[in-house]
KOLKOLLO-483780 format. One record per residue (C-alpha): residue number from 1; chain; x, y, z. Coordinates in nm, 3 decimals. Layout:
SITE   nr  kette        X        Y        Z
SITE  NUM      A        X        Y        Z
...
//
This chain:
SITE   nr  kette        X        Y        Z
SITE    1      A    0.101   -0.398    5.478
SITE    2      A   -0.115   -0.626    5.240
SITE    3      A   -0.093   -0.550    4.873
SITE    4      A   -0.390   -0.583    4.654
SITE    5      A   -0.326   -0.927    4.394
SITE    6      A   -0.455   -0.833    4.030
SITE    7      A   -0.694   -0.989    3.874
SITE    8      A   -0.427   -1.251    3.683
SITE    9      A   -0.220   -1.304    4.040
SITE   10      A   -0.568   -1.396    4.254
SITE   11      A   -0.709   -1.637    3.937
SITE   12      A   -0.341   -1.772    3.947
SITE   13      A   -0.289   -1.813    4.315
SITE   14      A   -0.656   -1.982    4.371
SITE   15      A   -0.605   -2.221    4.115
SITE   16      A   -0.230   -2.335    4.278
SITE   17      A   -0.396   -2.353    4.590
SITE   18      A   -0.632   -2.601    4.532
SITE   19      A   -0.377   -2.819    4.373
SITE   20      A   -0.565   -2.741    4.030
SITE   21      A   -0.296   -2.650    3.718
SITE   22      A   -0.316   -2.306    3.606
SITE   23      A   -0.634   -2.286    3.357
SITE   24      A   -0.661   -2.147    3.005
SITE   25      A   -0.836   -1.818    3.090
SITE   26      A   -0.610   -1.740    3.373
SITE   27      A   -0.277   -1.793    3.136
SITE   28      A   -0.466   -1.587    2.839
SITE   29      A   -0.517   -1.287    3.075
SITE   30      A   -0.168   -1.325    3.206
SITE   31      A   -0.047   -1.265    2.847
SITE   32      A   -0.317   -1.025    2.801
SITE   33      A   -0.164   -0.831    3.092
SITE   34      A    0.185   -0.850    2.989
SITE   35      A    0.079   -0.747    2.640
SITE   36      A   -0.038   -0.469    2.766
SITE   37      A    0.255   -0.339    2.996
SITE   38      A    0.466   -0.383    2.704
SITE   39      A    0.271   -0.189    2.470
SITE   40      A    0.186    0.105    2.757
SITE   41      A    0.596    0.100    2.781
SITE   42      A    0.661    0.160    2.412
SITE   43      A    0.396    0.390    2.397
SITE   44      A    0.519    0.613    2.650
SITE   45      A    0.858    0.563    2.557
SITE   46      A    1.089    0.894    2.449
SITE   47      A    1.104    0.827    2.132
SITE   48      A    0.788    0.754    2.097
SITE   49      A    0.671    1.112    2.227
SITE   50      A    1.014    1.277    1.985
SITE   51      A    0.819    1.082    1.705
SITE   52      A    0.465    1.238    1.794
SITE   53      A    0.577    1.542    1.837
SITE   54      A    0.743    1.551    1.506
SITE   55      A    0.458    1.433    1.326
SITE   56      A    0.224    1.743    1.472
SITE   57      A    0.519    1.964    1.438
SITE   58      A    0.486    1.869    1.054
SITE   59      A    0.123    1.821    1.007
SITE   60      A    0.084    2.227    1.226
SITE   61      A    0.367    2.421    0.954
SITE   62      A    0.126    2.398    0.616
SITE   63      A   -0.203    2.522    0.812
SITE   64      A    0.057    2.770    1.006
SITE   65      A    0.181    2.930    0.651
SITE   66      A   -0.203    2.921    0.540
SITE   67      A   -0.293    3.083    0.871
SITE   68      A   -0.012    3.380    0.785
SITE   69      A   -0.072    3.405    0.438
SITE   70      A   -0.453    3.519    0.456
SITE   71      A   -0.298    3.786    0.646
SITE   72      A   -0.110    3.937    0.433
SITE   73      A   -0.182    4.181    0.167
SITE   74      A   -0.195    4.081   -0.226
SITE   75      A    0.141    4.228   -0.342
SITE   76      A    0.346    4.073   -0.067
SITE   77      A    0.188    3.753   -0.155
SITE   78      A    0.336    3.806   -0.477
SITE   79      A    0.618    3.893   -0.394
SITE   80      A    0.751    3.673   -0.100
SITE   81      A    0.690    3.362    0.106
SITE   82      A    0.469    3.338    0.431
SITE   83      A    0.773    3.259    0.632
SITE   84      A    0.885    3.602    0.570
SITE   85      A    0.676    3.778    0.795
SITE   86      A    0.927    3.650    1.111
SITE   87      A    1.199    3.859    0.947
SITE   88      A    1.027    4.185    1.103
SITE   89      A    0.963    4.391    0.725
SITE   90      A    0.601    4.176    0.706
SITE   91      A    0.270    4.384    0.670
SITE   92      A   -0.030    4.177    0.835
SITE   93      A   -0.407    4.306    0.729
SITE   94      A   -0.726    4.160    0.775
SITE   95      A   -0.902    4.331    0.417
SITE   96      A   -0.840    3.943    0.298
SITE   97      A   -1.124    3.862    0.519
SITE   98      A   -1.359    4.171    0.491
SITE   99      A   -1.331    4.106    0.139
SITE  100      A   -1.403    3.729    0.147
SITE  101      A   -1.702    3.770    0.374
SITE  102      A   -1.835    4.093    0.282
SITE  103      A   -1.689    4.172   -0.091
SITE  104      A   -1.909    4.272   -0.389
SITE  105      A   -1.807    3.920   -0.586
SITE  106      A   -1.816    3.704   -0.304
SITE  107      A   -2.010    3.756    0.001
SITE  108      A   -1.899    3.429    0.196
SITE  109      A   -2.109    3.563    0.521
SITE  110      A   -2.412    3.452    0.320
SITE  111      A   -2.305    3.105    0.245
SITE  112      A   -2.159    3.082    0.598
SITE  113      A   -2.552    3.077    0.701
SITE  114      A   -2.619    2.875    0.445
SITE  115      A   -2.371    2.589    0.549
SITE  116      A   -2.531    2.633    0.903
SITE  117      A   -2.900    2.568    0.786
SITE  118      A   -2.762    2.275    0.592
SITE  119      A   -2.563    2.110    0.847
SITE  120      A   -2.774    2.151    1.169
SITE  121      A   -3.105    1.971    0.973
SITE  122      A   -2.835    1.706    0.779
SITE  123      A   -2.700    1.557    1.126
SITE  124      A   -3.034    1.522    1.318
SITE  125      A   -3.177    1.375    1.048
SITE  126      A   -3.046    1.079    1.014
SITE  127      A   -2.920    1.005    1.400
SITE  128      A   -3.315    1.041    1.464
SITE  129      A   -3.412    0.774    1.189
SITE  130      A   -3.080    0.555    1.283
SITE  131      A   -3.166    0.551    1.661
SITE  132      A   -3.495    0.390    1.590
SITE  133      A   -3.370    0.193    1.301
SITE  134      A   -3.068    0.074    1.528
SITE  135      A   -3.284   -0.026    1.828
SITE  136      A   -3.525   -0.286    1.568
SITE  137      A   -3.231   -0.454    1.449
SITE  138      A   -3.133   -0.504    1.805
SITE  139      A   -3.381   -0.487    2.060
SITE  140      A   -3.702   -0.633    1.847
SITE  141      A   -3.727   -0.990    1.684
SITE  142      A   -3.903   -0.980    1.302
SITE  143      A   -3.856   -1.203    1.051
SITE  144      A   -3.553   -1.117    0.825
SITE  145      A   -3.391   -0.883    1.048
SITE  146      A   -3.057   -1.024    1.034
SITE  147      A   -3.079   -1.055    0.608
SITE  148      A   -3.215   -0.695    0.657
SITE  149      A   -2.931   -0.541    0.841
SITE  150      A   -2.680   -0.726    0.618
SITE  151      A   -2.811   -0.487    0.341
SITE  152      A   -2.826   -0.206    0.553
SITE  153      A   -2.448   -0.269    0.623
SITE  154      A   -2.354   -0.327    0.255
SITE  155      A   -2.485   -0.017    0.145
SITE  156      A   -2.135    0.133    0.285
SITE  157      A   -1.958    0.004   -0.003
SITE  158      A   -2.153    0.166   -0.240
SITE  159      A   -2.015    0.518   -0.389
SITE  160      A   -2.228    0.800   -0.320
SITE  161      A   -2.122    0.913   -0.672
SITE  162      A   -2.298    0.615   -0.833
SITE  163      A   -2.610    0.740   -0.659
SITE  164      A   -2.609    1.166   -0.817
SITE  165      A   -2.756    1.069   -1.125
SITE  166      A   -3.020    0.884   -1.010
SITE  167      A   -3.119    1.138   -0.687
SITE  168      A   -3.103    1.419   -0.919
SITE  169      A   -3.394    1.279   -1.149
SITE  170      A   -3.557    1.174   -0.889
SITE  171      A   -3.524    1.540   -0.706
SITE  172      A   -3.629    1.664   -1.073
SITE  173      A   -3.980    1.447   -1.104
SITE  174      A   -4.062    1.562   -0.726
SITE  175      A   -4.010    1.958   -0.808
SITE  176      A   -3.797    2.015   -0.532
SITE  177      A   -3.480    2.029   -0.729
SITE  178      A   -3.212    2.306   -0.634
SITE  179      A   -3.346    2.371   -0.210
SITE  180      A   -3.240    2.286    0.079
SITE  181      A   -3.486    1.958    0.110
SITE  182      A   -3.244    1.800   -0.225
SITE  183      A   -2.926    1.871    0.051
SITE  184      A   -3.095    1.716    0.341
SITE  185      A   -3.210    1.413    0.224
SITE  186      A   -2.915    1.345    0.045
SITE  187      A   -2.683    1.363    0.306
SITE  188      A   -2.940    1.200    0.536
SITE  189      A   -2.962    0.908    0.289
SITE  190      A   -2.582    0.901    0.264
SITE  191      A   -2.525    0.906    0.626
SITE  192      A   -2.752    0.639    0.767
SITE  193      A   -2.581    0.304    0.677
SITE  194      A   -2.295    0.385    0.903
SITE  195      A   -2.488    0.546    1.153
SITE  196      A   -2.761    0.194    1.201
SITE  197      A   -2.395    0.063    1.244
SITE  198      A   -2.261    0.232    1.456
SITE  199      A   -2.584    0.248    1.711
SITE  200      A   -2.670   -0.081    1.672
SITE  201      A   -2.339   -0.207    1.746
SITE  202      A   -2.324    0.028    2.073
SITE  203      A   -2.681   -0.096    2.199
SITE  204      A   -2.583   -0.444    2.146
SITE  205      A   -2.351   -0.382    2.416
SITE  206      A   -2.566   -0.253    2.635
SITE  207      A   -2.668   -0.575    2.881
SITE  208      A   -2.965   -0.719    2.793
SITE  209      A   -3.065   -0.773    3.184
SITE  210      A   -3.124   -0.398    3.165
SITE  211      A   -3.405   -0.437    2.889
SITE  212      A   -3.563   -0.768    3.040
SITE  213      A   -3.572   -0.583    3.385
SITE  214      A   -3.719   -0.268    3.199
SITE  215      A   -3.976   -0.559    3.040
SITE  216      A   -4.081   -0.691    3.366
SITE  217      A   -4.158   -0.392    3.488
SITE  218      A   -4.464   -0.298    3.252
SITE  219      A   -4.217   -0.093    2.982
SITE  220      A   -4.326   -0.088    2.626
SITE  221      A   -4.062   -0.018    2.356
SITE  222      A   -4.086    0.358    2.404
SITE  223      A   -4.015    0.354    2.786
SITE  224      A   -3.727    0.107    2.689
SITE  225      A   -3.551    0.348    2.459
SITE  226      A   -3.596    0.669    2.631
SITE  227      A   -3.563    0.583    2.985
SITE  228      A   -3.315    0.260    2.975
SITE  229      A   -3.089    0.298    2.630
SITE  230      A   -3.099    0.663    2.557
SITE  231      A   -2.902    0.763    2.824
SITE  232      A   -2.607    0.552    2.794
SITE  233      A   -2.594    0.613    2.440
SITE  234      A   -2.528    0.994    2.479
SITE  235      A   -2.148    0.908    2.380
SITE  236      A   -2.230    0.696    2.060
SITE  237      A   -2.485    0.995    1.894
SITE  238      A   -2.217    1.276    2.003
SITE  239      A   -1.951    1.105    1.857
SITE  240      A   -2.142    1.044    1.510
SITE  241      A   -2.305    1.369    1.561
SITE  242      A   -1.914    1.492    1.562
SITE  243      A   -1.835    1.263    1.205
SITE  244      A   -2.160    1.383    1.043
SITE  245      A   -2.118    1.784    1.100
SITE  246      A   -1.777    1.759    0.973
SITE  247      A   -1.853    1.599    0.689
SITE  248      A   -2.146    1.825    0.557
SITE  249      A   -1.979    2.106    0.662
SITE  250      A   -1.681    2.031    0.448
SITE  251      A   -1.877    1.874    0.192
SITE  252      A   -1.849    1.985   -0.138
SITE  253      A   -1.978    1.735   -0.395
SITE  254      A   -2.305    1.715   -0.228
SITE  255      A   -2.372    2.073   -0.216
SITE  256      A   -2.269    2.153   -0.574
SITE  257      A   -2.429    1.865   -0.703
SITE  258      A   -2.793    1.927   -0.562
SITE  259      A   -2.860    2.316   -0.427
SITE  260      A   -2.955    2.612   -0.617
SITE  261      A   -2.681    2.905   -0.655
SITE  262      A   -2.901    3.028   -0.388
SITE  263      A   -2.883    2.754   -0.110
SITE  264      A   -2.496    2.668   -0.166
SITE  265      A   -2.283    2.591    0.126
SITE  266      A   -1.949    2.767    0.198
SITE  267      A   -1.771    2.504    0.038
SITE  268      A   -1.918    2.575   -0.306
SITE  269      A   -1.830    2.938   -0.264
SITE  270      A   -1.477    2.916   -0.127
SITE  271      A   -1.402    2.647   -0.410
SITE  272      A   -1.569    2.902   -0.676
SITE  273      A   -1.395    3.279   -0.488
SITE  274      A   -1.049    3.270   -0.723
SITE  275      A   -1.331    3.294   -1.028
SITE  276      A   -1.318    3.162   -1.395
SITE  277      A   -0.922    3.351   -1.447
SITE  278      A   -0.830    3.346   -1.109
SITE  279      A   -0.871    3.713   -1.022
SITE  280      A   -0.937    3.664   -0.624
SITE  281      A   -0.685    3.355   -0.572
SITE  282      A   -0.523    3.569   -0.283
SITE  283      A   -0.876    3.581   -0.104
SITE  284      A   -0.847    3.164   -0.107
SITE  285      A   -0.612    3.166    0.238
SITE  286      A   -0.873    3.376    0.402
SITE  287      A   -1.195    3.205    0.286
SITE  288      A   -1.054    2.879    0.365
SITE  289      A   -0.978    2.983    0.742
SITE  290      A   -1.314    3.096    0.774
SITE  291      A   -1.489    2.783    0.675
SITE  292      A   -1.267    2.579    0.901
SITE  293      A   -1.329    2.831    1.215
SITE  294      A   -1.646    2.619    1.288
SITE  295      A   -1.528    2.218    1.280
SITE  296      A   -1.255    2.341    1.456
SITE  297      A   -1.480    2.490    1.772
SITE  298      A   -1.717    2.190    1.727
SITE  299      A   -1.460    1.898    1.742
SITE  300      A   -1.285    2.109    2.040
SITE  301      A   -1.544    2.160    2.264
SITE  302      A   -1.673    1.810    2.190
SITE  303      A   -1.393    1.581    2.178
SITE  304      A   -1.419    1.433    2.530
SITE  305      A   -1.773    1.297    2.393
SITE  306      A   -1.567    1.209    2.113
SITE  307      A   -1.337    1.015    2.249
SITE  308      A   -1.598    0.871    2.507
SITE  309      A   -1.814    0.776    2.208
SITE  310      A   -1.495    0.586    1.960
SITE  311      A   -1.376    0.391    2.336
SITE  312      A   -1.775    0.300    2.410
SITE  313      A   -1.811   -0.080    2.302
SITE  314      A   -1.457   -0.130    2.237
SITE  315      A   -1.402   -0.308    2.589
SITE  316      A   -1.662   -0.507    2.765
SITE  317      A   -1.645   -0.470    3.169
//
């Protein structure tokens, strides 16, 4: 029985056999190779799983004693500490959270929508403008397209809190101050830089063979995007589709900044439930489990196209 030679063994071998010395390539993937046994051996090492474990065992007890606490009623709050409740004398409840969603003062079931109608409109936005944006700076020759995306890219560095004051006038002079249109742009405008990144980055990777057959064929620039690059950039837009929904649904600077008291997210209203003196700061446990509930489903059930999408580009076959 024959074994199958790896790619560094049959580059090796050929270039012995032909009386040739070993060349530069085939001794760089050899390293390469080794490299990478060594580092797949540490990696899956004992102590490197006793360490990783460790780590999650202490990054899981705060959100664990959060999790317990907005179970438990206001006095034994008071009175004792989550960890309690494993002594058997604990009294679990769920008023904390019929309270915090339904209560006179706070009513987070309305803002709960209202993160929902901010988010969904905040992340299509801008991965429908990037996608096209991200496909001229790669796929279509113009004159300053390179000093063009430069900017583009350097608008990363800039601090969306230099950028408030001026959106907020701006908002002001258009009369649309305090809705949901103040919310969406900004987070659009916010959010595009990295995502013409990220895409263009991810169809520069795609071969260009694909696109020059697509050419010769009779395709325009429409046929191009939908039929050849769309597709294999599924993985890309669901994993910035993934960064963009968590961070306007936990946004909070955004939301207080530029919507009405009516159109606040359930950030604003979680950060504002313990009140001017603190009266509901037992409710904070509960309202802060519900506004996690969703990121945690999303990045869940999406994570393979998460991890799909971060790996995409990273390695060229």
């Amino acid at each position: 029985m024959t074994s199958t030679p790896t790619p560094g063994q049959a580059v090796a071998g050929s270039a012995v056999d032909d009386g040739v010395p070993q060349s530069q390539a085939a001794r760089k993937l050899s390293r390469l190779e080794k490299r990478a046994i060594a580092t797949k051996g540490k990696l899956s090492s004992p102590w490197a799983s006793g360490i990783a474990i460790i780590i999650a065992i202490l990054w899981t007890i705060p959100s664990l004693g959060l999790l317990i606490t907005s179970f438990r009623p206001q006095e034994d709050i008071r009175r004792s500490g989550w960890w309690t409740v494993f002594t058997g004398n604990a009294q679990l409840t769920m008023d904390n959270y019929n309270e915090a969603l339904y209560g006179n003062s706070n009513d987070l079931a309305t803002f709960f929508v209202n993160s929902f109608v901010i988010t969904i409109p905040a992340v299509l936005i801008p991965i429908s403008l990037s996608l096209l944006a991200a496909y001229a700076f790669a796929w279509i020759k113009f004159p300053g397209r390179n000093f063009l995306f430069v900017a583009v890219f350097s608008l990363q560095v800039v601090p969306l809190q230099v950028a408030l004051v001026p959106l907020l006038s701006q908002y002001v002079d258009w009369e649309i101050n305090g809705s949901y249109w103040t919310v969406w742009l900004s987070h659009s405008i916010f959010a595009l830089p990295l995502a013409i990144f990220l895409l263009h980055n991810f169809m520069k990777d795609i071969p260009a063979s694909l696109v020059e057959a697509a050419r010769v064929d009779g395709a325009g620039h429409v046929k191009i995007f939908f039929r050849v690059l769309f597709p294999l950039l599924v993985p890309a837009i669901a994993s910035f589709g993934i960064f963009q929904f968590l961070w306007v649904w936990n946004d909070l600077l955004v939301g207080l900044t530029f919507a009405g008291p009516a159109y606040r997210p359930l950030t604003v209203a979680v950060a504002e439930m313990a009140g001017t003196r603190g009266g509901d700061w037992y409710l904070l446990s509960a309202g802060a489990f519900i506004s996690m509930i969703v990121p945690l489903i999303v990045f869940i059930a999406l994570q393979r196209y998460f991890v799909r999408g971060m790996l995409a580009g990273a390695v060229k076959g």
